[in-house]
N, C-alpha and C positions, 0 to 999 in steps of 0.2 A: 561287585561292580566290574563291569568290562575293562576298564584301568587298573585295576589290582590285577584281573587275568591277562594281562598282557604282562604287567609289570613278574607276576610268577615265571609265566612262558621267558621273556627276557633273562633270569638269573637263572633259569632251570638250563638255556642255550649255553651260557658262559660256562656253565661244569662240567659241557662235554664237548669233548674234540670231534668233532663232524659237522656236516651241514645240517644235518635235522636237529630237532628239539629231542628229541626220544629216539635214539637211533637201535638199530636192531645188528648184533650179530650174526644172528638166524635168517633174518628173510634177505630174499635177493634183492630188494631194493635198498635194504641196508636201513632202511624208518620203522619201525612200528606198525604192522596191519593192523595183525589180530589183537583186539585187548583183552579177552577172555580170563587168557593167564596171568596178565597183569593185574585184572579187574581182582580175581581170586586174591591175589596177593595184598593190595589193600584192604578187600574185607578183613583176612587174615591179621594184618597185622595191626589192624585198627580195632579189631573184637567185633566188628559189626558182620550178622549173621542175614540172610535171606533179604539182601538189596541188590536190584538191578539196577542198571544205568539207567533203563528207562523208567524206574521210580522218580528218578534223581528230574528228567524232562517232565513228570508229572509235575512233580512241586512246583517247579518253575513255573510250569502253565498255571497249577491251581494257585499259587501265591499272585500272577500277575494280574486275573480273574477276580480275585478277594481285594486287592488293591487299587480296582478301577480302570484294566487297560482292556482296552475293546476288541473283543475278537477276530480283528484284524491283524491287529498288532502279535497278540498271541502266536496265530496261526505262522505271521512271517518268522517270529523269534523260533518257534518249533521248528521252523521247514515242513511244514506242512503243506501240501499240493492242493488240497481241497478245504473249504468250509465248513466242509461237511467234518471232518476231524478234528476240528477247532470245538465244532458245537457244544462235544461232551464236558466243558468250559462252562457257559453260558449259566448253568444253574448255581454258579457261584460267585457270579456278580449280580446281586438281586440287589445291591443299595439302590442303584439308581432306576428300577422298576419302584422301589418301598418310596424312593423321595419323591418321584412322580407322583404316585398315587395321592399321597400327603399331600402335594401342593395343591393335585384337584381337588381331593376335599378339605383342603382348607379357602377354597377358594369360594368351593359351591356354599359351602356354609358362610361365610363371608357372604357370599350374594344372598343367602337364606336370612341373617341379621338384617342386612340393607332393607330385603322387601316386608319384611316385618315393622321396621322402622317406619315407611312409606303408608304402613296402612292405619 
């Protein structure tokens, strides 16, 4: 939840003496650029082998997709610039294509009883 990663980012501030959250010895603005090294380091020390960040914005996308939020939605939570980006999303929110379909035919069939009834 976006409240739990605030509430992380908050106690993560209080442990270190500086103005950033992740402050940097190394680089000249004294923050965090690059996270490559850092990235390595929690694969490392988590046991977790061949994951990229941008697996990690996969999920997110494909979980919000399988959950019902609209490729709009998606696309703004990504930073996505285009629709077009978003698209590779779309084939995994088929519920509410399957509940459409369902309700027309259960409708035409419902009008297929009627006019049987009728004759």
């Amino acid at each position: 939840m976006i409240e739990e990663a605030i509430s992380v980012l908050k106690r993560r501030k209080k442990l270190v003496d500086s103005e950033w959250v992740f402050p940097s010895a190394t680089s000249k603005s004294g923050h965090l650029e690059e996270s490559k090294r850092v990235w390595q380091n929690v694969l490392k020390n988590s046991g977790i082998k061949d994951l990229r960040i941008h697996d990690i914005r996969r999920t997110l996308g494909s979980y919000q997709a399988i959950t019902g939020s609209s490729l709009a939605i998606i696309g703004k939570s990504l930073g996505h610039k285009s629709q077009q980006a978003t698209q590779v999303y779309s084939r995994l929110n088929n519920d509410t294509v399957k509940a459409s379909i369902n309700k027309a035919v259960k409708t035409i069939m419902a009008y297929k009883r009627d006019a049987k009834g009728r004759n």
